[in-house]
Backbone as CSV, one residue per row, in Angstrom:
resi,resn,N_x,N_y,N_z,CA_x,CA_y,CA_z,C_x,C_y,C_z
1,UNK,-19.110,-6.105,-2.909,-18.531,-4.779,-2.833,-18.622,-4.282,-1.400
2,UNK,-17.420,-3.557,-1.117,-17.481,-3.333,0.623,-17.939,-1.583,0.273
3,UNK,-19.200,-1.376,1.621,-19.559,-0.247,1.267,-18.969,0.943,2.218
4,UNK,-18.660,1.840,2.009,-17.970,3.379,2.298,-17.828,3.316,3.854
5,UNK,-18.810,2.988,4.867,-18.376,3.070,6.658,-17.254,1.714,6.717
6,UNK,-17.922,0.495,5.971,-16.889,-0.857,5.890,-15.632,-0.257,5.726
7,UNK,-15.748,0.593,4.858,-13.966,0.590,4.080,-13.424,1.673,5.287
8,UNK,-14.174,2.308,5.458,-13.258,3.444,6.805,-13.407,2.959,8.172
9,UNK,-13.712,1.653,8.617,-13.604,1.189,9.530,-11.999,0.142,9.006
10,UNK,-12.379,-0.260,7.890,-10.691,-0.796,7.497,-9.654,-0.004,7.629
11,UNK,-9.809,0.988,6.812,-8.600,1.743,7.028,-8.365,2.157,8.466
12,UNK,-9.273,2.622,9.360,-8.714,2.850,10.470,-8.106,1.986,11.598
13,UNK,-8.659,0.558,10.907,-8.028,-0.345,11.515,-6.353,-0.882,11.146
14,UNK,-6.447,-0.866,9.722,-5.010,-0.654,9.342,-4.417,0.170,9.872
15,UNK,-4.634,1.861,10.103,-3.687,2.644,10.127,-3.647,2.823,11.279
16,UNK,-4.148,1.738,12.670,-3.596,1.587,14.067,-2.675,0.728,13.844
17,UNK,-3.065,-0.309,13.477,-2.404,-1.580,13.261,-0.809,-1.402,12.532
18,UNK,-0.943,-0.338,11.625,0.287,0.311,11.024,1.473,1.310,11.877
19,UNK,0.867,1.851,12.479,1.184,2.817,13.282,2.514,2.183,14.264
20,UNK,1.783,0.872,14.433,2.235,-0.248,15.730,3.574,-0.835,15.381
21,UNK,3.462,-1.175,14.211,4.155,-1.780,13.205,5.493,-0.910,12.638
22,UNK,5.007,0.099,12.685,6.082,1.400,12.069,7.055,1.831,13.685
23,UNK,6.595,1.862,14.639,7.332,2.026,16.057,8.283,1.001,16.532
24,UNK,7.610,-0.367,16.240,7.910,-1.758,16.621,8.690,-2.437,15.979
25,UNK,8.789,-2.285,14.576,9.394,-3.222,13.736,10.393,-2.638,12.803
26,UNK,11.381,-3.534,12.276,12.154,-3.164,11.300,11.360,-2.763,9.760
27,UNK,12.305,-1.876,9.308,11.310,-1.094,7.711,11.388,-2.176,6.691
28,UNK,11.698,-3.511,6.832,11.751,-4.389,5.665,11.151,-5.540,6.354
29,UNK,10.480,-5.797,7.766,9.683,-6.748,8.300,8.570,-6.918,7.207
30,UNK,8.569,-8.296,7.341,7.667,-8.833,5.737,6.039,-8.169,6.487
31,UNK,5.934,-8.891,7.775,4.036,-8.354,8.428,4.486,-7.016,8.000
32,UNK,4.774,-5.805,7.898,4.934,-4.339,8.119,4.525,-4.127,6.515
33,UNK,5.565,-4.847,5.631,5.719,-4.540,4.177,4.326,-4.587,3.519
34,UNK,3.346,-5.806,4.199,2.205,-6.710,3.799,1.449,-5.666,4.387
35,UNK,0.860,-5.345,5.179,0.065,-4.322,6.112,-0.270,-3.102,5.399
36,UNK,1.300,-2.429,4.855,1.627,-1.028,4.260,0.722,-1.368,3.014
37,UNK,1.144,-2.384,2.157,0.464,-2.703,0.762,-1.410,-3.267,1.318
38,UNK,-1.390,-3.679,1.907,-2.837,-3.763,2.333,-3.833,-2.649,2.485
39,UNK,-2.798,-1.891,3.613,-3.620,-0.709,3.906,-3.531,0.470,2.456
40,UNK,-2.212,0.724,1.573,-2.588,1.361,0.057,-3.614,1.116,-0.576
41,UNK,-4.283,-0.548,-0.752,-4.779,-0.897,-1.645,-5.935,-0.300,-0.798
42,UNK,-6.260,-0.906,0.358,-7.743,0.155,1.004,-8.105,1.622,0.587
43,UNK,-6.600,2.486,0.359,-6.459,3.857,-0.017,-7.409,3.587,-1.561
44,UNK,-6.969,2.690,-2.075,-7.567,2.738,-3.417,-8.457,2.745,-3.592
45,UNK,-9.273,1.799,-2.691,-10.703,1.150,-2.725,-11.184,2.814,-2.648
46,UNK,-10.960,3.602,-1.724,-11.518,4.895,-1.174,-11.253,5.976,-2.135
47,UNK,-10.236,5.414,-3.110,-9.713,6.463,-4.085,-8.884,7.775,-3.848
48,UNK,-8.365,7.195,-2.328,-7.148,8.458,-2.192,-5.612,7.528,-2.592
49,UNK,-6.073,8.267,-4.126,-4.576,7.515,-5.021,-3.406,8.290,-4.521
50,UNK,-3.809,9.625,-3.986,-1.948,10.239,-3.643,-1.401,9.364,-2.634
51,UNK,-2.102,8.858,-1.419,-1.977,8.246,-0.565,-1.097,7.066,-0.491
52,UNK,-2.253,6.724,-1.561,-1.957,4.653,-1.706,-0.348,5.123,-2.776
53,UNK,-0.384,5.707,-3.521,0.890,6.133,-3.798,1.747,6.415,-3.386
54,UNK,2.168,7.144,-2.297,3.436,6.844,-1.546,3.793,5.796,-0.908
55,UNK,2.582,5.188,0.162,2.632,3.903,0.097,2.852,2.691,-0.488
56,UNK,2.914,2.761,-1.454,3.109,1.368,-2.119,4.648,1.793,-2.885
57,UNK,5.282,3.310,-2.863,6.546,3.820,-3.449,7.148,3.143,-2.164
58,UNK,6.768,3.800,-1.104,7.685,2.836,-0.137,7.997,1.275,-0.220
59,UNK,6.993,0.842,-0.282,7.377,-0.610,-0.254,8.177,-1.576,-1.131
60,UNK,7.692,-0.866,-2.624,8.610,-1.545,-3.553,9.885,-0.998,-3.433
61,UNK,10.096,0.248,-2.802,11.940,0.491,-2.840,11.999,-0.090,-1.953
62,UNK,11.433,-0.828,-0.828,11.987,-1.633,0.220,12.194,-2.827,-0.141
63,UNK,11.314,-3.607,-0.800,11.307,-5.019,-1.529,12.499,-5.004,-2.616
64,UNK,12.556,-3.940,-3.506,13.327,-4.196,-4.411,14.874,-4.127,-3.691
65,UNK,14.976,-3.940,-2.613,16.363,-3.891,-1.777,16.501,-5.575,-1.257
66,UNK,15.516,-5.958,-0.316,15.517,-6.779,0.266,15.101,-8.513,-0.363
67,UNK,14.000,-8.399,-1.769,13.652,-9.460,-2.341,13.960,-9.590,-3.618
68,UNK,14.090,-10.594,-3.935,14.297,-11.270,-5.787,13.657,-10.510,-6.646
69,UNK,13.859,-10.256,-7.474,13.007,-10.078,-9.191,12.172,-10.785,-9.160
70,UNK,11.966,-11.828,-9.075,10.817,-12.770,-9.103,9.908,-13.444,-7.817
71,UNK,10.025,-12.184,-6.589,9.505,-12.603,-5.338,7.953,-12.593,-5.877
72,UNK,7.284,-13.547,-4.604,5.404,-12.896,-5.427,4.974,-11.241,-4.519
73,UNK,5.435,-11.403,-3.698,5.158,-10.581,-3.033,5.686,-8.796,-3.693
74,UNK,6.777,-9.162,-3.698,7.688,-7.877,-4.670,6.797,-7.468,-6.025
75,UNK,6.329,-8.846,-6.966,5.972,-8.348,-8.089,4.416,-7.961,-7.568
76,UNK,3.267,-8.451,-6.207,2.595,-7.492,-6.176,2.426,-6.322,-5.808
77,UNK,3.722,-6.092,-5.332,3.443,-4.942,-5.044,3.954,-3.940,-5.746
78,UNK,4.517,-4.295,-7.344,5.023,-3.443,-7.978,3.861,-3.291,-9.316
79,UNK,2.595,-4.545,-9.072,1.765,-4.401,-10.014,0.521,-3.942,-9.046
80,UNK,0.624,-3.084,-8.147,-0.600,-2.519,-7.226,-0.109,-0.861,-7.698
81,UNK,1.319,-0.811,-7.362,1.862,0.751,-8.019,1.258,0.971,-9.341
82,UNK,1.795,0.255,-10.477,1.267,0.536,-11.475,-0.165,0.895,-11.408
83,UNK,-0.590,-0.166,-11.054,-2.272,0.281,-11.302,-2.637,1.614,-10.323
84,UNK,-1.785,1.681,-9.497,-2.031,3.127,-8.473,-1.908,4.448,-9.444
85,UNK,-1.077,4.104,-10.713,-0.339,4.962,-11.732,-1.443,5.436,-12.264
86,UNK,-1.664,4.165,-12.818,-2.889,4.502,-13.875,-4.172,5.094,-13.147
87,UNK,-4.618,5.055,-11.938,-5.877,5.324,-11.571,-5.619,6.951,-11.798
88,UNK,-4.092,7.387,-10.756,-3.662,8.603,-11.190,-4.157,9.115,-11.902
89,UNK,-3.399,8.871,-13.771,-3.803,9.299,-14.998,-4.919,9.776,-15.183
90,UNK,-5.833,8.269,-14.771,-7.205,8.427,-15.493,-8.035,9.459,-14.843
91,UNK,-7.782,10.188,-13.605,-8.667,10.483,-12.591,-7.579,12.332,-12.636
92,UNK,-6.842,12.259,-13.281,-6.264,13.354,-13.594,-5.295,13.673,-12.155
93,UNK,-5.004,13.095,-11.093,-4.269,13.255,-9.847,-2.784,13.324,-10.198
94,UNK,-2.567,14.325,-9.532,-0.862,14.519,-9.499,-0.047,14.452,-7.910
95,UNK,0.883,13.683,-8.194,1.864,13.950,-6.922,2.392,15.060,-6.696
């Protein structure tokens, strides 16, 4: 288990690393798409579900433009949303 300074030294490393990525690159660059869903799921770990929730809304409307029904990448990141859903629910959070 990664503990609470670990995880906010991640995220802040993602969200340079993102930052870079969002100036630099096209909005359907696969490193950018991978990064965005990386750095959500960190949101999760930390439990800022509104967060990791827009994030990961972005990506699957980007994937679902750019990749297959059956990409691996597409379907994880449309089964990281869901579970972003449900943490929602359970934790009573609204968009």
């Amino acid at each position: 288990m990664i503990c609470s300074s670990e995880l906010d030294s991640v995220i802040r490393s993602f969200t340079e690393a993102y930052q870079w990525r969002k100036e630099h690159l096209v909005e359907d660059d696969h490193s950018r798409l991978a990064l965005e869903h990386a750095l959500a799921s960190a949101y999760l770990g930390d439990r800022r579900i509104k967060e990791a929730i827009r994030m990961l809304e972005h990506v699957v409307a980007v994937e679902k433009k750019t990749l297959a029904e059956d990409d691996d990448s597409r379907l994880a990141s449309e089964r990281t949303l869901t579970y972003a859903l449900q943490m929602a629910n359970q934790d009573g959070v609204y968009r």
